[in-house]
DOTI-885612 format. One record per atom (N, C-alpha, C): x, y, z; residue in three letters; residue number from 1. Coordinates in Angstrom, 1 decimal. Each point is the difference from the previous one (the first is absolute). Layout:
! residues N
{r {X,Y,Z},Ala,NUM}
...
! end
This chain:
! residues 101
{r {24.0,-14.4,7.7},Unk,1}
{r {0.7,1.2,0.4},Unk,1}
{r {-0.2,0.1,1.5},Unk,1}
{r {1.2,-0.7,0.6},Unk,2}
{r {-0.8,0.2,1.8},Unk,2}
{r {1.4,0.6,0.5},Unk,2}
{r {0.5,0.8,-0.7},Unk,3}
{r {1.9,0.7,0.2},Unk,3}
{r {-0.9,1.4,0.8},Unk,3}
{r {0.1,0.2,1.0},Unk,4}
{r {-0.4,1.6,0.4},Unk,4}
{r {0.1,1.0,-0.3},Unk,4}
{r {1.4,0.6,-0.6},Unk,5}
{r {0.1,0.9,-1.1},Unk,5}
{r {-0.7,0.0,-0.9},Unk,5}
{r {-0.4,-1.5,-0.5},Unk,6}
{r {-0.9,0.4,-1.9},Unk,6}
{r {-1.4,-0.1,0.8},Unk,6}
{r {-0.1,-0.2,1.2},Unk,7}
{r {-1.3,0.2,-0.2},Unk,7}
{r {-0.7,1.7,0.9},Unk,7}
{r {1.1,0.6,0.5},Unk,8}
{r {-0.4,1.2,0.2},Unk,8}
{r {0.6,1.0,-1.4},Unk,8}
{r {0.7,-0.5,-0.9},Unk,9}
{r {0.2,0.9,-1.3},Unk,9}
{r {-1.3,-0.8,-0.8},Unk,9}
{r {-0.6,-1.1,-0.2},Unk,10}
{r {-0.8,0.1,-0.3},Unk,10}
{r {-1.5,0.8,0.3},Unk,10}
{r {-0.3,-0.1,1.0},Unk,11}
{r {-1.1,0.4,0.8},Unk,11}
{r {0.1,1.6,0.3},Unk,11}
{r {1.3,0.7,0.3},Unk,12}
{r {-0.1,1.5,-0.2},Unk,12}
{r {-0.1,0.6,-1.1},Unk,12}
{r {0.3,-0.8,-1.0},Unk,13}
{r {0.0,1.0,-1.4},Unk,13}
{r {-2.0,-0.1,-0.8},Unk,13}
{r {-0.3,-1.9,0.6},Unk,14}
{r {-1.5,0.2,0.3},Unk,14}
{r {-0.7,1.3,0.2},Unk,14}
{r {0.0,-0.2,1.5},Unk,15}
{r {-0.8,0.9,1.0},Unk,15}
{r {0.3,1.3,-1.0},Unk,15}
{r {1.4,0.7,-0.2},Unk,16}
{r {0.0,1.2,-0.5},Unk,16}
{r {-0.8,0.5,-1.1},Unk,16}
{r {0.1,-1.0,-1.0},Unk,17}
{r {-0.6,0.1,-1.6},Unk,17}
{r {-1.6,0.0,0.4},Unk,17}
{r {-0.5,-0.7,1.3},Unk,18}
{r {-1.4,-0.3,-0.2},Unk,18}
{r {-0.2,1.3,0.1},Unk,18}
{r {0.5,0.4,1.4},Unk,19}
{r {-0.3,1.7,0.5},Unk,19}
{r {0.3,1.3,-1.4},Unk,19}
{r {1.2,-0.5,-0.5},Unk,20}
{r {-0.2,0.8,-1.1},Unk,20}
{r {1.0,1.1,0.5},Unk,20}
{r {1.3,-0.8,0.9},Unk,21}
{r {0.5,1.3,0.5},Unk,21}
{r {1.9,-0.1,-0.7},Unk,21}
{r {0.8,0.7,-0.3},Unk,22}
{r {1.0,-0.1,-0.8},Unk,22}
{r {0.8,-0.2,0.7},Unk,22}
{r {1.2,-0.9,-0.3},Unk,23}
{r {1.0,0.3,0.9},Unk,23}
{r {0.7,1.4,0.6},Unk,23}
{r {-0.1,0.7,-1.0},Unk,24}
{r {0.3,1.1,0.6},Unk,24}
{r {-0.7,0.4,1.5},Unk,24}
{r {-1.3,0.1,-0.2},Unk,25}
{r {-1.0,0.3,1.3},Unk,25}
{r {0.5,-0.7,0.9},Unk,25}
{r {-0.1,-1.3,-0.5},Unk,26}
{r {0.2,-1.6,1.4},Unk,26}
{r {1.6,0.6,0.4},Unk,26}
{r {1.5,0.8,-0.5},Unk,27}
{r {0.9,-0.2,0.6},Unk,27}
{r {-0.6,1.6,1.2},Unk,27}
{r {-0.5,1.2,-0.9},Unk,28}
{r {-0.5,1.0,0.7},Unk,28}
{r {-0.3,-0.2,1.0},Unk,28}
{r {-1.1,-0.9,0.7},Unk,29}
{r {-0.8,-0.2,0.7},Unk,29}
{r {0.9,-1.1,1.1},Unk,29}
{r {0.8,-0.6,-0.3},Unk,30}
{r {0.8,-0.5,0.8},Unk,30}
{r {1.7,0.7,0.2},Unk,30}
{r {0.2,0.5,-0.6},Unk,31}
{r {1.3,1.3,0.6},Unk,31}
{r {1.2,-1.2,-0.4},Unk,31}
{r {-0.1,-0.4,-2.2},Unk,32}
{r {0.9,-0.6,0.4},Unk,32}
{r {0.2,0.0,-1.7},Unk,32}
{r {1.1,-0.3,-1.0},Unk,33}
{r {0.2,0.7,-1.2},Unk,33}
{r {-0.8,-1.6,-0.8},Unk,33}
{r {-0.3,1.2,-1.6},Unk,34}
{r {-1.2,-0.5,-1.1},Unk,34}
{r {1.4,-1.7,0.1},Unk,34}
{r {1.0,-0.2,-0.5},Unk,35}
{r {0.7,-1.0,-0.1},Unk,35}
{r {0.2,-0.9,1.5},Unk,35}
{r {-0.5,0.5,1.1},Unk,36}
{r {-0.2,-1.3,0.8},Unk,36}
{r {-1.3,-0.8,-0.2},Unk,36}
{r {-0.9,0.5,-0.2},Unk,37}
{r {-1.3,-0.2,-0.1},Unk,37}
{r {0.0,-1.1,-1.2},Unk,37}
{r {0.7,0.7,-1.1},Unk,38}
{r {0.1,-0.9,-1.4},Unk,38}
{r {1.1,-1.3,-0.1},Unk,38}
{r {0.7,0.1,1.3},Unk,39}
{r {0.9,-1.3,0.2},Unk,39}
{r {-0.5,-0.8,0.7},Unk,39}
{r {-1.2,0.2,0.9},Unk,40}
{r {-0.4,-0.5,0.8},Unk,40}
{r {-1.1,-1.0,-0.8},Unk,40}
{r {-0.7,1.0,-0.7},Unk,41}
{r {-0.5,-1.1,-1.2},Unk,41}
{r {0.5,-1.1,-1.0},Unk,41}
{r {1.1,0.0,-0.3},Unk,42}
{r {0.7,-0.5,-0.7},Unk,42}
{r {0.9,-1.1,0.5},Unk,42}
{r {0.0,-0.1,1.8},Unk,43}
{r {0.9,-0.8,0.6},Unk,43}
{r {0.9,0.3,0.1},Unk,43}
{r {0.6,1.4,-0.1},Unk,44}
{r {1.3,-0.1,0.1},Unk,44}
{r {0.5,0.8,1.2},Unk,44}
{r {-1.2,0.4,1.1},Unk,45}
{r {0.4,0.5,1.0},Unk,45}
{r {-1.4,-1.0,1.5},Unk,45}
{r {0.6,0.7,0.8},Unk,46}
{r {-1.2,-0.8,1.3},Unk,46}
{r {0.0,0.9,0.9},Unk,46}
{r {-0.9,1.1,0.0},Unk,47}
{r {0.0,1.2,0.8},Unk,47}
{r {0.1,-1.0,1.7},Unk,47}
{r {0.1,1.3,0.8},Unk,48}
{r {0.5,-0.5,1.6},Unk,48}
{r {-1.5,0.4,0.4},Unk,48}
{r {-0.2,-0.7,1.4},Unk,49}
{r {-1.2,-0.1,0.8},Unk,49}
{r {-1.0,0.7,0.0},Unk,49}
{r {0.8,1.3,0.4},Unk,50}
{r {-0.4,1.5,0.0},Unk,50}
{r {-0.8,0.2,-1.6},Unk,50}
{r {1.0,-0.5,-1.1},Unk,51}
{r {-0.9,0.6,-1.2},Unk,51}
{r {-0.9,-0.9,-0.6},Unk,51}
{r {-0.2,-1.1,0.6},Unk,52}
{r {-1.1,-0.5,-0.2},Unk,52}
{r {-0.9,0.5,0.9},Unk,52}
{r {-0.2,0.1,1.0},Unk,53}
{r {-1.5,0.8,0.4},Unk,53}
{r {0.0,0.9,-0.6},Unk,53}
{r {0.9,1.0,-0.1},Unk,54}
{r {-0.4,1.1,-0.8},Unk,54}
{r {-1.1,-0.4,-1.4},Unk,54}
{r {0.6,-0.4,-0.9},Unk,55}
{r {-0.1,-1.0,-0.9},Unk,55}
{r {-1.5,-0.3,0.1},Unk,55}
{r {-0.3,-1.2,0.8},Unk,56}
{r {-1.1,-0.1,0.5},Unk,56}
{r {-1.2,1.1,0.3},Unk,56}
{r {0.3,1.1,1.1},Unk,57}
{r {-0.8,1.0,-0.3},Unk,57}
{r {-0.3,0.7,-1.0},Unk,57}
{r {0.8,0.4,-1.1},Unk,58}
{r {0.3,0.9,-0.9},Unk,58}
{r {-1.3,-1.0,-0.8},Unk,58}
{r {0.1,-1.0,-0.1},Unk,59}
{r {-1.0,-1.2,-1.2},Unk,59}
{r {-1.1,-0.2,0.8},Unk,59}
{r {-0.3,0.3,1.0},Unk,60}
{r {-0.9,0.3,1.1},Unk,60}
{r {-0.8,-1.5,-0.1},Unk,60}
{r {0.9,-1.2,0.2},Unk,61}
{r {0.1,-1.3,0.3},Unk,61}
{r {1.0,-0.4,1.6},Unk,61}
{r {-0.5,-1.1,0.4},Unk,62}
{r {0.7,-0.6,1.1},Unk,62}
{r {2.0,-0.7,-0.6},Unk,62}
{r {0.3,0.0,1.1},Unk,63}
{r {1.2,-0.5,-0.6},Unk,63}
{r {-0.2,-1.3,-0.5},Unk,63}
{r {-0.5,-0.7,1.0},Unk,64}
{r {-0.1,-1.3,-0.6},Unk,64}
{r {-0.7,-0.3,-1.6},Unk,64}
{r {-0.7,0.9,-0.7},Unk,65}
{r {-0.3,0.0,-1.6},Unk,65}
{r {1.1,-0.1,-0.4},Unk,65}
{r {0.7,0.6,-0.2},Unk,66}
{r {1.6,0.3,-0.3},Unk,66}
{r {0.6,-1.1,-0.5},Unk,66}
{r {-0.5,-1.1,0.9},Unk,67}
{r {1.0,-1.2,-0.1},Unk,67}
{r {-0.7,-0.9,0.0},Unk,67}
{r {-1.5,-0.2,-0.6},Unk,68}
{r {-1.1,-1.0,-0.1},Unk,68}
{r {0.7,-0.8,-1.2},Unk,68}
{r {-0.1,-1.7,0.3},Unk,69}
{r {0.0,-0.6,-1.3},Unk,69}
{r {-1.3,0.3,-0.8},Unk,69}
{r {-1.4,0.0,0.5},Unk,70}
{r {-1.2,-0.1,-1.0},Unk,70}
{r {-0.2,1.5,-0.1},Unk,70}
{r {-0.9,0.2,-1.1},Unk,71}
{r {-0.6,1.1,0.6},Unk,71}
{r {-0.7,1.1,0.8},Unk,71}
{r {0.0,0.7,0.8},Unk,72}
{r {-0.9,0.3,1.1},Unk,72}
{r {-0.6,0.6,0.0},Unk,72}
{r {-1.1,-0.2,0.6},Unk,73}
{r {-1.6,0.6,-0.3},Unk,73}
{r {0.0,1.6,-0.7},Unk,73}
{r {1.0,0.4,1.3},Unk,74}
{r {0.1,1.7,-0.4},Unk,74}
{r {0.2,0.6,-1.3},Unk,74}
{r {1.0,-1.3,-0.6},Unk,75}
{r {0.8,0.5,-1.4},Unk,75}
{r {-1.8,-0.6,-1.2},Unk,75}
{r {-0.3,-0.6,0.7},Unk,76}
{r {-1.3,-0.4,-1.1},Unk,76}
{r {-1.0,0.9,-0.2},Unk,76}
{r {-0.3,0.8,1.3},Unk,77}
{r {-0.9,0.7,0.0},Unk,77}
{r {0.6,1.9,-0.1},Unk,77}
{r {1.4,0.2,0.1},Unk,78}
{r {0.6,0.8,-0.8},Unk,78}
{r {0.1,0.2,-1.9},Unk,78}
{r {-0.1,-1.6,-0.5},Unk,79}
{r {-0.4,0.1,-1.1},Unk,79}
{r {-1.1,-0.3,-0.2},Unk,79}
{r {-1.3,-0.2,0.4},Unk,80}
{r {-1.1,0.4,-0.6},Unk,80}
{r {-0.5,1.2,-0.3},Unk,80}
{r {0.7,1.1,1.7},Unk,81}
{r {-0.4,1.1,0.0},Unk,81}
{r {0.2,0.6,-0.9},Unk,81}
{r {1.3,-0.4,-0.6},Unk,82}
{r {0.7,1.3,-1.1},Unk,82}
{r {-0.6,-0.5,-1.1},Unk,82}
{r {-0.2,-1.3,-0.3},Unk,83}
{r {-0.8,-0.5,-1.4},Unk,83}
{r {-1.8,0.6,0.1},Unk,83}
{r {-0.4,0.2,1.1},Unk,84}
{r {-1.5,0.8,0.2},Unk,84}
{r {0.5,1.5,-0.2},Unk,84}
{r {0.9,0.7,0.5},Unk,85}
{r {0.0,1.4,-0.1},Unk,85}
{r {0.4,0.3,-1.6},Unk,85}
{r {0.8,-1.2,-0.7},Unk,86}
{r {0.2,0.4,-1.4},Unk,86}
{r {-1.1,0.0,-0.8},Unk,86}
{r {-1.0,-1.2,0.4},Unk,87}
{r {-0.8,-0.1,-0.7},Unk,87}
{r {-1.2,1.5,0.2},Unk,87}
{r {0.2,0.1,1.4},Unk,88}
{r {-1.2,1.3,0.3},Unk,88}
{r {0.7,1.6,-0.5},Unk,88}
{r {0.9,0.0,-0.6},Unk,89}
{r {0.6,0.9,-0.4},Unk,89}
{r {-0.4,-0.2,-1.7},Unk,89}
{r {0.6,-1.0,-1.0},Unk,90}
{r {-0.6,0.0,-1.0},Unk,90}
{r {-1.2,0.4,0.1},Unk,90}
{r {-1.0,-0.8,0.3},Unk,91}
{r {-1.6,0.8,0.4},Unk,91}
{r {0.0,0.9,0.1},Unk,91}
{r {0.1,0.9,1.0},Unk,92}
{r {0.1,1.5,0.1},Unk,92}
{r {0.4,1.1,-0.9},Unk,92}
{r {1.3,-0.6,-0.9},Unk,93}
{r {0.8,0.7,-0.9},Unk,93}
{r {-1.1,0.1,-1.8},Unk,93}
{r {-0.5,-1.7,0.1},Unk,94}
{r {-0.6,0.3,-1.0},Unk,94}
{r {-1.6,0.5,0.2},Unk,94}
{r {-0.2,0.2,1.3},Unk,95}
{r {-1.6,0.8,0.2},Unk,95}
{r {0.1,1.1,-0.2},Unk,95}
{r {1.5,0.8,0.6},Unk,96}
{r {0.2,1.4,0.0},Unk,96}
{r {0.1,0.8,-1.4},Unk,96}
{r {0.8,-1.3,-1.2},Unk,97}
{r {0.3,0.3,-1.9},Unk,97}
{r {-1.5,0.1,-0.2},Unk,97}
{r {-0.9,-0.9,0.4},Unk,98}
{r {-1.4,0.0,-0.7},Unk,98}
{r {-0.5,1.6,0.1},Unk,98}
{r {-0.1,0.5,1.5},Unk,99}
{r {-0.6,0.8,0.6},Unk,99}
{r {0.4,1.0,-0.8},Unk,99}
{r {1.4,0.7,0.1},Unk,100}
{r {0.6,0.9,-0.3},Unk,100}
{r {0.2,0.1,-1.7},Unk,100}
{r {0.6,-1.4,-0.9},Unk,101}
{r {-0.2,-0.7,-0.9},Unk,101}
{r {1.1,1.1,-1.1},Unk,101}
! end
């Protein structure tokens, strides 16, 4: 997959899912409608210059992630974090059932 398009519809729908954030928020946060966002994933659109940094900011990644063939560090340690805060959440939730019970 070394097409630029599949690999920034790859890589933004990534980044978003790690963060946990919806397309709806991701078009919010960039000033641009829920079905660009979801074409863009899908390949069937290639936002312009402008909405990729936006883009970029909004995922609070460099542009160049965007368009990584491998994976990049950031997106690795974006999912650890969220696989550590799930797991420190279970913990928490089942300390809080015991307590309260």
């Amino acid at each position: 997959m070394n097409d630029c398009r599949l690999l920034l519809a790859k890589n933004m729908k990534k980044y978003r899912e790690i963060q946990g954030i919806s397309q709806i928020a991701l078009a919010e946060k960039i000033g641009c409608s829920i079905t660009f966002i979801g074409n863009i994933e899908i390949n069937r659109r290639f936002p312009s210059a402008d909405n990729i940094n936006r883009l970029a900011k909004a995922l609070n990644v460099d542009v160049a992630d965007l368009f990584a063939k491998q994976e990049p560090e950031s997106m690795k340690k974006m999912a650890s974090k969220k696989e550590f805060k799930g797991r420190l959440e279970k913990s928490l939730n089942k300390a809080i059932d015991e307590l309260f019970g």
